[in-house]
VMD Tcl script that builds the backbone (N, CA, C; Angstrom):
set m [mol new atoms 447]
animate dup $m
set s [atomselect $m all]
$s set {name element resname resid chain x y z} {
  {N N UNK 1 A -29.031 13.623 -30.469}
  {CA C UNK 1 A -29.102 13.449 -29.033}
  {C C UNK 1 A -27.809 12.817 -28.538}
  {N N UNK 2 A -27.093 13.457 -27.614}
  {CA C UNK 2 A -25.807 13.260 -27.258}
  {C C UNK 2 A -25.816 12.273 -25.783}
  {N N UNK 3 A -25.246 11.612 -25.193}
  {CA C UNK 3 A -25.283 10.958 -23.954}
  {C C UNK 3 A -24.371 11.432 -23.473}
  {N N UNK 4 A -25.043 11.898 -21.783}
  {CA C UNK 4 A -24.395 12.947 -21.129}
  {C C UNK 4 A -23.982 11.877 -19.647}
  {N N UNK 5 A -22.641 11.712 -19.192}
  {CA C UNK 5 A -22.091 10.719 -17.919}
  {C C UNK 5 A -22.096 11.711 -17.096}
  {N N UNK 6 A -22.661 11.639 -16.188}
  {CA C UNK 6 A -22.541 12.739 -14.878}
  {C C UNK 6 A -21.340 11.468 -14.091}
  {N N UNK 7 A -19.763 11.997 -14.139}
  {CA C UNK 7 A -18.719 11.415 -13.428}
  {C C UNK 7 A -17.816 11.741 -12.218}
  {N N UNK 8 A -17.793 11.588 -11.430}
  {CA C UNK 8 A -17.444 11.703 -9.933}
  {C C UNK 8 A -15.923 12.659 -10.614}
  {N N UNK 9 A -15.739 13.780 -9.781}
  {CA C UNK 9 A -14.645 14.468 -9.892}
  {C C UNK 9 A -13.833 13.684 -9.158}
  {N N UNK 10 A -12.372 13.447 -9.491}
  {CA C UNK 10 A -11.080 12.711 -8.745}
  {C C UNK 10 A -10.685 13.850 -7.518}
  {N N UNK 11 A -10.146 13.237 -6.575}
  {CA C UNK 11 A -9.764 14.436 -5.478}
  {C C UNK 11 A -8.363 14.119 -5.548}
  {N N UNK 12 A -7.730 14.916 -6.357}
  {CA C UNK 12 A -6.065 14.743 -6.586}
  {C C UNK 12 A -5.522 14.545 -5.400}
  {N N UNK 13 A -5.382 15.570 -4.743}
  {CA C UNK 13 A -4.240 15.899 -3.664}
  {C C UNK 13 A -4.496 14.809 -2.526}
  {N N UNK 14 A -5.680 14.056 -2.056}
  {CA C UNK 14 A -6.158 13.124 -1.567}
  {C C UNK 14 A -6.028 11.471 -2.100}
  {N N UNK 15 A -5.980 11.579 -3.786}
  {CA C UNK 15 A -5.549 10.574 -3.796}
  {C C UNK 15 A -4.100 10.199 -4.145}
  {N N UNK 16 A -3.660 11.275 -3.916}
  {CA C UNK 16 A -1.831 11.087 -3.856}
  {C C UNK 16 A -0.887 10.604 -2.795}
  {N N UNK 17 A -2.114 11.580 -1.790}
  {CA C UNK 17 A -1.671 11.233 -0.157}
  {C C UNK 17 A -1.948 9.595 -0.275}
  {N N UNK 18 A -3.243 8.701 -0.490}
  {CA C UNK 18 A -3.718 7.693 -0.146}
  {C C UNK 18 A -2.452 6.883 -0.655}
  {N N UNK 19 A -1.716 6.871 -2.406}
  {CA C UNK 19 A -1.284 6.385 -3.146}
  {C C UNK 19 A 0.257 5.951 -2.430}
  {N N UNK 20 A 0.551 7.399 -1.636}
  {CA C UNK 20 A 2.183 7.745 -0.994}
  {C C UNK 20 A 2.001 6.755 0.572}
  {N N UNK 21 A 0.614 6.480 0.823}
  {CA C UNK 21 A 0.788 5.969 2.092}
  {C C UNK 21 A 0.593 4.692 1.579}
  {N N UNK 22 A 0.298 4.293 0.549}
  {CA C UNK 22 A 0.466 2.376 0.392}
  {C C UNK 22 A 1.549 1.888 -0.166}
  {N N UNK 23 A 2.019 3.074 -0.809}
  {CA C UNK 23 A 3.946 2.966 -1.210}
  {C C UNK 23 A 4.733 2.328 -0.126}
  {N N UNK 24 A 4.588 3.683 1.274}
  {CA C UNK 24 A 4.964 3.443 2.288}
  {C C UNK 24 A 4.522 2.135 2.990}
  {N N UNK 25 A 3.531 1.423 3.316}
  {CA C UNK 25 A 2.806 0.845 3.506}
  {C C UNK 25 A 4.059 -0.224 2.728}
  {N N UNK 26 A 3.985 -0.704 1.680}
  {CA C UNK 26 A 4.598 -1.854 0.667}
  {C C UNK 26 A 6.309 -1.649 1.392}
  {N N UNK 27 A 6.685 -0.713 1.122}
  {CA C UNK 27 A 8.206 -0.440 2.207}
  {C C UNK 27 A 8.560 -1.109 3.561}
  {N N UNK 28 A 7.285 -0.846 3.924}
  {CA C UNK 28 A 7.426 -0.932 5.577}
  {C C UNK 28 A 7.153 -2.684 5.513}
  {N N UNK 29 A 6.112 -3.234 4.732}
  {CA C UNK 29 A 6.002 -4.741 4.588}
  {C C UNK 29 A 7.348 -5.474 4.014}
  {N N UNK 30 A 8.070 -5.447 3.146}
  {CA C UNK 30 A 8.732 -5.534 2.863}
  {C C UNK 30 A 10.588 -5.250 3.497}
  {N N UNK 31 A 10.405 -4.674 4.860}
  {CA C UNK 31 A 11.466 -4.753 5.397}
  {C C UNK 31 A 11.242 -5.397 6.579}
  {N N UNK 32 A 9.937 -5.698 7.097}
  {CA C UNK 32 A 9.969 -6.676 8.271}
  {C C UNK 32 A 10.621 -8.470 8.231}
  {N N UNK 33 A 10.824 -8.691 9.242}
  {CA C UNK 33 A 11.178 -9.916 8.918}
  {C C UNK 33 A 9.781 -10.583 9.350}
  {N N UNK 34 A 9.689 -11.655 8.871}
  {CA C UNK 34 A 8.323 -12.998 9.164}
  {C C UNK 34 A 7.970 -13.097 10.007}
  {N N UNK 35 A 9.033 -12.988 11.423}
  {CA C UNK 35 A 8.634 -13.383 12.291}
  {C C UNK 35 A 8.648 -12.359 13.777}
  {N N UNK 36 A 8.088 -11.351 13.621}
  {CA C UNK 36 A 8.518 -10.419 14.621}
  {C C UNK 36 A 7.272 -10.374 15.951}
  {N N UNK 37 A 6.294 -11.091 15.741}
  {CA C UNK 37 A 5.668 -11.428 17.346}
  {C C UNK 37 A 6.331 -12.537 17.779}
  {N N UNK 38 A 6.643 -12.433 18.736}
  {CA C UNK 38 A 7.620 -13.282 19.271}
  {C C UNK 38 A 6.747 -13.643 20.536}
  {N N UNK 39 A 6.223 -14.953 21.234}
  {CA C UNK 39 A 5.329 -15.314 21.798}
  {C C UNK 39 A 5.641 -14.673 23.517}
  {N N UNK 40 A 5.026 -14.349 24.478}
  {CA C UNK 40 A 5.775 -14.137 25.560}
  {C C UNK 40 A 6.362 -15.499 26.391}
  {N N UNK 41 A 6.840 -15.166 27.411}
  {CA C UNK 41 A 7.249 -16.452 27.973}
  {C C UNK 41 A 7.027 -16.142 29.540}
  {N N UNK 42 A 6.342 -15.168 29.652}
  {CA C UNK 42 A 5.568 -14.858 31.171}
  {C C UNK 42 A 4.452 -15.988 31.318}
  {N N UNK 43 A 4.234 -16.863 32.272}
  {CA C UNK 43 A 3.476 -17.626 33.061}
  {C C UNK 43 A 2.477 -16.963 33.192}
  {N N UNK 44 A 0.839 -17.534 32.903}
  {CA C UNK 44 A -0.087 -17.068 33.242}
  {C C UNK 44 A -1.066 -18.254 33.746}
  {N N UNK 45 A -1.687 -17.903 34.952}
  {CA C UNK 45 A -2.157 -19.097 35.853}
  {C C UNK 45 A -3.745 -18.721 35.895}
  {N N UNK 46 A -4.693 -19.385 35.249}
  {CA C UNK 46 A -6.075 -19.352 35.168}
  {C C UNK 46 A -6.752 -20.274 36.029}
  {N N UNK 47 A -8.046 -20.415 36.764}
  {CA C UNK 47 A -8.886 -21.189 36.997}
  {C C UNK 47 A -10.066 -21.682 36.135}
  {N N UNK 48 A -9.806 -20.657 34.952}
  {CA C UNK 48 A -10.485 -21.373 33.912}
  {C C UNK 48 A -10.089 -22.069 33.346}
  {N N UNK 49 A -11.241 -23.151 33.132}
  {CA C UNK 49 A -10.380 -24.549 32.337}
  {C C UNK 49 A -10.373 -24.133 30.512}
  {N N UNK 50 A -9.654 -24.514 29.828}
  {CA C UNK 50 A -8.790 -23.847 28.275}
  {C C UNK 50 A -10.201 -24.241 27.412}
  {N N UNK 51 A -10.632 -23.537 26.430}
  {CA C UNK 51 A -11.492 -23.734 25.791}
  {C C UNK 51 A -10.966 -24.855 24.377}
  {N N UNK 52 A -11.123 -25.529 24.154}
  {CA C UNK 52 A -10.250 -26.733 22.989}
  {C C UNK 52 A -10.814 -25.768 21.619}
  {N N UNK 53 A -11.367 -24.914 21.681}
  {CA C UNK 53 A -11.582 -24.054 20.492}
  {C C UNK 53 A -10.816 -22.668 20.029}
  {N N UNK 54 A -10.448 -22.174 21.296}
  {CA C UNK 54 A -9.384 -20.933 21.152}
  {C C UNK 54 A -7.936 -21.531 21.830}
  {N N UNK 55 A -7.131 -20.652 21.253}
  {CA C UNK 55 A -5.689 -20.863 21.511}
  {C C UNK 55 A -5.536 -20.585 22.869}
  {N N UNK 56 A -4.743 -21.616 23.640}
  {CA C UNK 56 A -5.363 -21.715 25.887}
  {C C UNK 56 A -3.794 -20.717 26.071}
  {N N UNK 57 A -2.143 -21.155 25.008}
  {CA C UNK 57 A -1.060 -20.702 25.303}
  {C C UNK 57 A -0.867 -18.931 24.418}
  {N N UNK 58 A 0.056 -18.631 24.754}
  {CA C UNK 58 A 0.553 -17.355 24.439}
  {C C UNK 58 A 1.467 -17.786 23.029}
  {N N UNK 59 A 1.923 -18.554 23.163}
  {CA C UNK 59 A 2.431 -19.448 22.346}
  {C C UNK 59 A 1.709 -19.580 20.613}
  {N N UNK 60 A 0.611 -20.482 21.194}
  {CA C UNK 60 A -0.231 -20.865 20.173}
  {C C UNK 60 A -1.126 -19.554 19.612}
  {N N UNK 61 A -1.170 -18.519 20.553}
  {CA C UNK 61 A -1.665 -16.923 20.004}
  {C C UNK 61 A -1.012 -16.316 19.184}
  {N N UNK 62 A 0.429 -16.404 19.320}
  {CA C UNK 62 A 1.448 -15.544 18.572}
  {C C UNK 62 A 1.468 -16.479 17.416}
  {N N UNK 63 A 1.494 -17.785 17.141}
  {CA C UNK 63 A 1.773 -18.398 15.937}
  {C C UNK 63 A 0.534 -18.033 15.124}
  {N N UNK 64 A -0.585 -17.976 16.154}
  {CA C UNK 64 A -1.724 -17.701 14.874}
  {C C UNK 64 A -2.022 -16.247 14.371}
  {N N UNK 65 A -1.527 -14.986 15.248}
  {CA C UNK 65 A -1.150 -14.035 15.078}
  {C C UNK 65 A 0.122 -13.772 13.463}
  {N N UNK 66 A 0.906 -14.470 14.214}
  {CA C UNK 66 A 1.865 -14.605 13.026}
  {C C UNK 66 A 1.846 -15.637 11.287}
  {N N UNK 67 A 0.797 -16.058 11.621}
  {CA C UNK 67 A 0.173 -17.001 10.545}
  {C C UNK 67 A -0.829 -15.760 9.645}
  {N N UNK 68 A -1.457 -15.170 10.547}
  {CA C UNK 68 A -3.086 -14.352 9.770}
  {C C UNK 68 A -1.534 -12.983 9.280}
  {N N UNK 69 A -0.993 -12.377 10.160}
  {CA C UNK 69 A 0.194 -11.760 9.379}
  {C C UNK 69 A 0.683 -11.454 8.424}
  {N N UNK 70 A 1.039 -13.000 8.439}
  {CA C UNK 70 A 1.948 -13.026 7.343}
  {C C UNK 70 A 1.572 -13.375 5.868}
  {N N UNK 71 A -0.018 -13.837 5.886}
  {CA C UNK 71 A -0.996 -14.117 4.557}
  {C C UNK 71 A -1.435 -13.037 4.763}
  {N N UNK 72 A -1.793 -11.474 5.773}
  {CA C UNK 72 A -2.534 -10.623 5.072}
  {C C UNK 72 A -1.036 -9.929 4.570}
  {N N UNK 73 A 0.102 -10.053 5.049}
  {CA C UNK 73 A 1.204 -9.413 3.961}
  {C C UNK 73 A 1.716 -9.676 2.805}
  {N N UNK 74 A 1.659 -11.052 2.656}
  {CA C UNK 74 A 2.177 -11.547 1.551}
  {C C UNK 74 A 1.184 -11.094 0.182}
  {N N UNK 75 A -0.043 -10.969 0.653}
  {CA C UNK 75 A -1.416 -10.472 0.045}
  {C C UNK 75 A -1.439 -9.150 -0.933}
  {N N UNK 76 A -0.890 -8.272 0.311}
  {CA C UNK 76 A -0.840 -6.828 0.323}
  {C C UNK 76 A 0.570 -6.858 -0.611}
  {N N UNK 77 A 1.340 -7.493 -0.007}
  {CA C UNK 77 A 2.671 -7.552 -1.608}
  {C C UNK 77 A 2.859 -7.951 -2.823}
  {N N UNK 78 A 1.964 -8.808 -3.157}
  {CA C UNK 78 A 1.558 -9.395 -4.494}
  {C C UNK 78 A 0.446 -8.394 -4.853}
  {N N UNK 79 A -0.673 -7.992 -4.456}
  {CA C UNK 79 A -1.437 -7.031 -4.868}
  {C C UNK 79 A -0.385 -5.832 -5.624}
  {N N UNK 80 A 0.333 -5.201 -5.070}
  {CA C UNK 80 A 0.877 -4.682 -5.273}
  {C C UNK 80 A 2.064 -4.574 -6.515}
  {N N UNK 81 A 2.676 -5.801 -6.639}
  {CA C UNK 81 A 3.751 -5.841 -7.508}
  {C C UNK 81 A 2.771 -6.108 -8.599}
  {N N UNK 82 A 1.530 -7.034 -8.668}
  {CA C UNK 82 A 0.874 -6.640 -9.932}
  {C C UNK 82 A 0.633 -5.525 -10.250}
  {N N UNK 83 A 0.262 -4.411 -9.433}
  {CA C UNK 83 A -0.290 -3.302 -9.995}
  {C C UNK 83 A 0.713 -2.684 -10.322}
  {N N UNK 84 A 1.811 -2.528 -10.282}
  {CA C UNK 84 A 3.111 -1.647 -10.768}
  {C C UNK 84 A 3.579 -2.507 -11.506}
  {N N UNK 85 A 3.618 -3.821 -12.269}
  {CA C UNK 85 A 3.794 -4.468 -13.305}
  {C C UNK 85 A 2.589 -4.011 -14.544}
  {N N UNK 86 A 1.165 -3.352 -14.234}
  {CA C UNK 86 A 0.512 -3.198 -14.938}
  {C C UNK 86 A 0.832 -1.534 -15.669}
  {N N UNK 87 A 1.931 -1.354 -15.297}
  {CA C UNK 87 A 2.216 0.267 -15.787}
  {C C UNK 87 A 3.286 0.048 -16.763}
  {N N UNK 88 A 3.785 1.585 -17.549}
  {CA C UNK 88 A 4.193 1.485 -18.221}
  {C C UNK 88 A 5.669 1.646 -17.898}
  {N N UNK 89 A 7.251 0.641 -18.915}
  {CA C UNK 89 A 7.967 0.772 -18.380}
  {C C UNK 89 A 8.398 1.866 -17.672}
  {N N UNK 90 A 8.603 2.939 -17.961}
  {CA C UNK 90 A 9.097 4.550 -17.310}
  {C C UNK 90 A 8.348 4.466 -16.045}
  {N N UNK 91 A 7.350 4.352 -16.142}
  {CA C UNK 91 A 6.550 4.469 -14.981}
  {C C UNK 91 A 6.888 3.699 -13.651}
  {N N UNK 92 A 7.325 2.470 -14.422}
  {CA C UNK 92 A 7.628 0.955 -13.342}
  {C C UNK 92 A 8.802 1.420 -12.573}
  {N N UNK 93 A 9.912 1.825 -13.154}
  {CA C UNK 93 A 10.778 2.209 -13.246}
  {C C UNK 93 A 11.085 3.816 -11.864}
  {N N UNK 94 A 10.635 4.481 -12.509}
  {CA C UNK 94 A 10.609 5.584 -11.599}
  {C C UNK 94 A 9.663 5.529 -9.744}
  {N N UNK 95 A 8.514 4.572 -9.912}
  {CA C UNK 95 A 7.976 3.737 -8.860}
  {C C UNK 95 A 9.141 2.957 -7.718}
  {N N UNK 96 A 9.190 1.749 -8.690}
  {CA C UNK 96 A 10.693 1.149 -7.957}
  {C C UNK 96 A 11.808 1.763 -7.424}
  {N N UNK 97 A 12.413 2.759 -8.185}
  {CA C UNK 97 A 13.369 3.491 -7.918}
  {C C UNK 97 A 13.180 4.304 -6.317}
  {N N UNK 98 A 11.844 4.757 -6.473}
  {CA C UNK 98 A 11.486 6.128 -6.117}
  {C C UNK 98 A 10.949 5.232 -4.604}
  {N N UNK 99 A 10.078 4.612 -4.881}
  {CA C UNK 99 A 9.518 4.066 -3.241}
  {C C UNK 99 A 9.397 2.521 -2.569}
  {N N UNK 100 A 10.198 1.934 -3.754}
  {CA C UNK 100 A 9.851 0.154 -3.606}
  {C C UNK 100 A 11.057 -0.535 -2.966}
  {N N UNK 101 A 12.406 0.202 -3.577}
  {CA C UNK 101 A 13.723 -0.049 -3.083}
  {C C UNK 101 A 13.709 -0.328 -1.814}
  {N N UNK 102 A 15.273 -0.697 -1.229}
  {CA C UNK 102 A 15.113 -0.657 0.152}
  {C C UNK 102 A 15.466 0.667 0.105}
  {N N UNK 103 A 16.617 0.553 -0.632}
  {CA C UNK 103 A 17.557 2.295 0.095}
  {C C UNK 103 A 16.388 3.479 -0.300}
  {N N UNK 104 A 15.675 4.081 0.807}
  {CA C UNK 104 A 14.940 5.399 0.153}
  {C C UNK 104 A 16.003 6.527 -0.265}
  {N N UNK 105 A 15.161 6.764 -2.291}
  {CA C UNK 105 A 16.433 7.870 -2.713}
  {C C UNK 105 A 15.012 9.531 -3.095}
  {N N UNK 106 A 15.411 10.626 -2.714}
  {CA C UNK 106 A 14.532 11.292 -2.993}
  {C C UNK 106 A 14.272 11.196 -4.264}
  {N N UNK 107 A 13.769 12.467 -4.926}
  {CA C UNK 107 A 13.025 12.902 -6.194}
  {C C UNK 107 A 13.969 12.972 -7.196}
  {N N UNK 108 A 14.991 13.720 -6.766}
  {CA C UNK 108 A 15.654 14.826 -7.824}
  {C C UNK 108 A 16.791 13.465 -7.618}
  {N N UNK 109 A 17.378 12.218 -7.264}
  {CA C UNK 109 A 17.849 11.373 -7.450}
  {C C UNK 109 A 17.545 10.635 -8.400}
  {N N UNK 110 A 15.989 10.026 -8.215}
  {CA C UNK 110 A 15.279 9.167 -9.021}
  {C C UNK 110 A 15.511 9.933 -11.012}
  {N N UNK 111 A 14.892 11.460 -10.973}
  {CA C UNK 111 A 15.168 12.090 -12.272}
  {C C UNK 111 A 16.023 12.055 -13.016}
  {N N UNK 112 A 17.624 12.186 -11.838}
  {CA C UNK 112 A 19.116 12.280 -12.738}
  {C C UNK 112 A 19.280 11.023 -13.060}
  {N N UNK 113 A 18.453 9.810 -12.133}
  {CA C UNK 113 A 19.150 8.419 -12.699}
  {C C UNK 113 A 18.589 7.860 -14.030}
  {N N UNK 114 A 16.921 8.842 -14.205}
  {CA C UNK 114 A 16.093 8.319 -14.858}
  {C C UNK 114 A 16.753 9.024 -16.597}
  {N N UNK 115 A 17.380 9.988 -16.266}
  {CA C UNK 115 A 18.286 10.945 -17.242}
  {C C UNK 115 A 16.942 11.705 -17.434}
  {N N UNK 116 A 15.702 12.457 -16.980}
  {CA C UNK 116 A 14.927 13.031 -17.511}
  {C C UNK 116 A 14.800 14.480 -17.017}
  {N N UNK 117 A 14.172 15.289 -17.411}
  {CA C UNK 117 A 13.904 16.456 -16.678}
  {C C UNK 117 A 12.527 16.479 -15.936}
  {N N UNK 118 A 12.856 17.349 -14.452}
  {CA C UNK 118 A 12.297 17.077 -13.417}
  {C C UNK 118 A 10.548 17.247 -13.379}
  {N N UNK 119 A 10.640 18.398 -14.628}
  {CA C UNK 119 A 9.359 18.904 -15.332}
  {C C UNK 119 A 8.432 17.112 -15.408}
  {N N UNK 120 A 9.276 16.347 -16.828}
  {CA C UNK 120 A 8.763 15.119 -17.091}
  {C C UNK 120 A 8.883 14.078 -15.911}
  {N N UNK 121 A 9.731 13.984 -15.082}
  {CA C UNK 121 A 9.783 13.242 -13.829}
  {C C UNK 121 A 8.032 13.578 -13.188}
  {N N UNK 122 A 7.934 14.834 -12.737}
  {CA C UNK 122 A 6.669 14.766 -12.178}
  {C C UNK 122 A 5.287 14.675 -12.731}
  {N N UNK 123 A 5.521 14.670 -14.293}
  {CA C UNK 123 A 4.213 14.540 -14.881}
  {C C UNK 123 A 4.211 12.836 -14.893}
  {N N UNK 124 A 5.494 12.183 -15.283}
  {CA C UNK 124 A 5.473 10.846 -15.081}
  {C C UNK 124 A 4.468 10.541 -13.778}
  {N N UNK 125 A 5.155 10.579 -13.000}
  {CA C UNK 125 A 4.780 10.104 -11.682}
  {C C UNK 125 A 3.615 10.354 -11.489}
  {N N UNK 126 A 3.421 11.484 -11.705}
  {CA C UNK 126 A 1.454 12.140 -11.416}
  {C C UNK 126 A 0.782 10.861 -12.137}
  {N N UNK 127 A 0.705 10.362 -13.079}
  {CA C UNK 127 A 0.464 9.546 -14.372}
  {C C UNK 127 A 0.675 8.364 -13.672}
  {N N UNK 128 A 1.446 8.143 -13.373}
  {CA C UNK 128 A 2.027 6.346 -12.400}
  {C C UNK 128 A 0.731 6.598 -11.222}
  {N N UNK 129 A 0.518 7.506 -10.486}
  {CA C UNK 129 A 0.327 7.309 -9.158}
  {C C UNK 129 A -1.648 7.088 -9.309}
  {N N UNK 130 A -2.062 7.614 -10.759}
  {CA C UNK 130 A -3.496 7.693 -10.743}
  {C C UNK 130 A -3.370 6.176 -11.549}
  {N N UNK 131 A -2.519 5.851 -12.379}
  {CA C UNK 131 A -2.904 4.397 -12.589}
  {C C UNK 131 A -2.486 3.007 -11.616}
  {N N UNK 132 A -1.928 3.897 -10.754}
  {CA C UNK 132 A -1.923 2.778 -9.475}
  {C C UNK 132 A -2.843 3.163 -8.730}
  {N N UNK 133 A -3.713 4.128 -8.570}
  {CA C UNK 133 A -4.715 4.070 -7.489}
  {C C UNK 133 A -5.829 3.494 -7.802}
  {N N UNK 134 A -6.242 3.552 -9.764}
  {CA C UNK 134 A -7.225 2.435 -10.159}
  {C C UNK 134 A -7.049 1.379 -10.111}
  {N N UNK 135 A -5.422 0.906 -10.294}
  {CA C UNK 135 A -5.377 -0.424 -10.505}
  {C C UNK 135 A -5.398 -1.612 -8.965}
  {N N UNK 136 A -5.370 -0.432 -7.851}
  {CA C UNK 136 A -5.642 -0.812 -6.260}
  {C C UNK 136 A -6.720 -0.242 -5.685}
  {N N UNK 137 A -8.059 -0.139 -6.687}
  {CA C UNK 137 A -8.932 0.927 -6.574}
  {C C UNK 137 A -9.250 1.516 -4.852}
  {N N UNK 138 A -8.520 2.331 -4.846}
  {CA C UNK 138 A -7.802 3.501 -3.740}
  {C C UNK 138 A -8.256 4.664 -4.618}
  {N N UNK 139 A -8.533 5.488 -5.115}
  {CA C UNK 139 A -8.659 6.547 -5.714}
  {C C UNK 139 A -9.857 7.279 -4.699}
  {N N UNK 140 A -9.495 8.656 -4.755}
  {CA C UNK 140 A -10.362 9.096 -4.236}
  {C C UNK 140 A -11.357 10.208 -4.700}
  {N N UNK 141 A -12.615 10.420 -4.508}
  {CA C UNK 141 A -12.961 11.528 -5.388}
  {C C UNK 141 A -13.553 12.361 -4.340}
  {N N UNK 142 A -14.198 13.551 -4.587}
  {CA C UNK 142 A -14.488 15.102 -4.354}
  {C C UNK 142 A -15.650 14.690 -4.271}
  {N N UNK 143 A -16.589 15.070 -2.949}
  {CA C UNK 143 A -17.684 15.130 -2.815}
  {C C UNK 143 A -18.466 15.843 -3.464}
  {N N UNK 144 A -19.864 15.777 -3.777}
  {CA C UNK 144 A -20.716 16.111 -4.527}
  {C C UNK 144 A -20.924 17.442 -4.122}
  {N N UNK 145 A -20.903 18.565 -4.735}
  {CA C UNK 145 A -21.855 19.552 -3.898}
  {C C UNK 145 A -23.202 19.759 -3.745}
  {N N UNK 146 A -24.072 20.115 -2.768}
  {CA C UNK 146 A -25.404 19.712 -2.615}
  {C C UNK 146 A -25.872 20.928 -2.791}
  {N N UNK 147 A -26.558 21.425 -4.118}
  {CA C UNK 147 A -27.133 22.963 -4.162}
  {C C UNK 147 A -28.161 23.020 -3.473}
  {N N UNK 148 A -28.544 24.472 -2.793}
  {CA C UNK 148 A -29.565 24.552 -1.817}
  {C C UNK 148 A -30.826 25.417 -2.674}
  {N N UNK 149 A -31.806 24.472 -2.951}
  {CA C UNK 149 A -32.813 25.071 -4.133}
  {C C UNK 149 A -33.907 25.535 -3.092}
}
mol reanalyze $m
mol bondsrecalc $m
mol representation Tube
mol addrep $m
């Protein structure tokens, strides 16, 4: 008697897209500076008196704006550099190169620097991008099909 896993099919092409948009995502965190809400300095005149529980200035909004910010980024960037520390060197390697840098370099850059052929470049990467989507469990799978009995 054999034990049989009924296991969720992976939805490749879906979880590549998901994988390429938290790359991007880590890029885009990583080139902001800390402090880019910048509080207004327009006058605003209420007859309501300031609640001592919410922030009354524009001021004190943007700092706490820029406080919740900058801990859900710093978050989202450490999440991250662990999970591409949990791969294998080649892998780390062609990641960094490929989408972590500042300077974005395409594909066929990343390959000649990596000295590999483009064949192994993309099986690499295919390979990098499903063990970063478990290791940020982001992965996505293929809905069930529902037979009509």
């Amino acid at each position: 008697m054999q034990l049989h896993f009924d296991l969720p099919e992976i939805d490749r092409d879906a979880t590549k897209k998901v994988v390429e948009s938290i790359l991007e995502k880590y890029r885009l965190y990583s080139l902001q500076l800390s402090l880019d809400k910048l509080p207004s300095v327009t006058a605003k005149y209420t007859l309501v008196p300031p609640s001592p529980s919410l922030p009354s200035s524009s001021t004190e909004t943007a700092a706490l704006a820029n406080v919740d910010y900058e801990r859900e980024r710093a978050k989202f960037i450490e999440v991250m550099l662990r999970a591409v520390n949990r791969l294998s060197n080649e892998e780390r390697k062609l990641i960094i190169l490929r989408y972590l840098e500042e300077n974005e370099e395409f594909d066929y850059q990343v390959y000649a620097k990596l000295n590999i052929s483009e064949r192994q470049y993309y099986r690499l990467k295919a390979r990098a991008f499903y063990k970063l989507a478990f290791a940020l469990k982001i992965e996505v799978y293929k809905e069930k099909e529902v037979s009509a009995s």
